[in-house]
N, C-alpha and C positions, 0 to 999 in steps of 0.2 A: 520636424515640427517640435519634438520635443526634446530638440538639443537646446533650443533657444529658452526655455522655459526652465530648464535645469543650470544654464546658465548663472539665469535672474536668481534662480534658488541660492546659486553657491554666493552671488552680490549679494543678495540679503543676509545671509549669512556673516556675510563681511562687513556688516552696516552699508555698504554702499549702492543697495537697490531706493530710488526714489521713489516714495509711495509703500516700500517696505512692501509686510502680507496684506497688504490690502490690495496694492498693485498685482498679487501672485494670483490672489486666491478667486475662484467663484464665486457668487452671490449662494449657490445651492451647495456649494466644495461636502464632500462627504468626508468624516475623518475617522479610521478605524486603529483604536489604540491596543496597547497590547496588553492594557490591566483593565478595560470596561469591555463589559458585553457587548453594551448597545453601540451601535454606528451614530456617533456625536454628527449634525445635522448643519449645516449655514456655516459662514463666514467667522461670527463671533466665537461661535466656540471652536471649531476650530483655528483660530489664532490664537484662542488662549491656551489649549492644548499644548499649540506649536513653541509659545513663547513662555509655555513654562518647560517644556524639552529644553528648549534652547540653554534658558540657567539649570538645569540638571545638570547638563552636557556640559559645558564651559572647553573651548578649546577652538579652535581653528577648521568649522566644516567646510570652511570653501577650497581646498584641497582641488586637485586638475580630476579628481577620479580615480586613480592610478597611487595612492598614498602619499605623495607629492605636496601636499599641502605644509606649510609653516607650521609647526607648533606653537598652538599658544597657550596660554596658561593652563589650560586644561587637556586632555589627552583627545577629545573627541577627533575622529579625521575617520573620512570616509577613503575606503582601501580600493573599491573597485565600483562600474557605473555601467550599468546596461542599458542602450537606450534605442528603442524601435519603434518608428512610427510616433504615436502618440503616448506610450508608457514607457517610461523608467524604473528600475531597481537601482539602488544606491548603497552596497553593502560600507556598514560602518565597524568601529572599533572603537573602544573606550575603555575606562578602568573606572571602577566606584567599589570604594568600601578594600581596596585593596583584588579585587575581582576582574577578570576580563570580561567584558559585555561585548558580545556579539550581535550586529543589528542586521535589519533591511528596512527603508523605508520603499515603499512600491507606489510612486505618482504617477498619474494620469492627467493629460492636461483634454481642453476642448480646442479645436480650430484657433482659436484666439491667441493661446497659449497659455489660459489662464487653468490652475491649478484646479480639479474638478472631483477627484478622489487623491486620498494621503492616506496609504496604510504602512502600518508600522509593527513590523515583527522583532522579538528579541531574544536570544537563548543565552547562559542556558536560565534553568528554573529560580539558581538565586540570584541571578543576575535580574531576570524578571520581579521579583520577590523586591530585591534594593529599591529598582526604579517605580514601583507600584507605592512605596512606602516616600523616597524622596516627591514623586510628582505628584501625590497627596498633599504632601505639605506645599511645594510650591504652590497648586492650584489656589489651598485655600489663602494662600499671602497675595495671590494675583487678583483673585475672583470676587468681586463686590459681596461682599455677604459670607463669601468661605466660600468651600469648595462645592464645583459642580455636584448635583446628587448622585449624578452618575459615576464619581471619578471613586465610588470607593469598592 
């Protein structure tokens, strides 16, 4: 089930999912970031979460899983993909600020395949530090008004 949904993930990625996150995601999708306490809640804001990752990251995540992906402008690529039943692990790799950033994003889809939980883990401490300081800023250039209340 949740090979097909991790699929759509890596298209999207690629700009080539039709319907883009709207198409991926739940109506109820839960998103757990790795710089806010709180568990960000619906659809909306977790695609703004998502699509401000996305220009953080800048680089080629549609990769096979296996590090295999094109490089592109950016270093992002996901190195390995675990996937059982209904959840995935997607460990990544990236560079910011001159630093290596080590990821996992951990998705959950429901029956449908539609994305229902997104948690996002990152090591190490300044590599968390960077992306909590960039995806501040992105949020408030995304976000009607500046940035979520939660994102700081």
């Amino acid at each position: 089930m949740i090979e097909k949904t991790i699929e759509r993930w890596h298209a999207h990625l690629r700009g080539e999912l039709p319907g883009g996150l709207d198409a991926l995601l739940h109506d109820d999708v839960v998103f757990y970031s790795p710089v806010v306490f709180t568990p960000q809640r619906g659809k909306a804001i977790t695609r703004l979460y998502l699509q401000a990752a996305q220009a953080t990251f800048p680089g080629d995540a549609g990769g096979d899983g296996e590090g295999n992906g094109a490089q592109g402008s950016g270093s992002f690529r996901y190195v390995k993909q675990i996937l059982s039943g209904s959840q995935a692990a997607l460990e990544f790799e990236t560079r910011m600020d001159g630093k290596v950033v080590n990821g996992v994003d951990l998705i959950t889809c429901d029956a449908e395949g539609r994305i229902v939980e997104f948690k996002v883990m990152i090591r190490p401490l300044q590599a968390v530090n960077a992306v909590h300081a960039r995806m501040r800023s992105m949020l408030e250039s995304l976000a009607p008004g500046g940035a979520p209340s939660s994102a700081s």
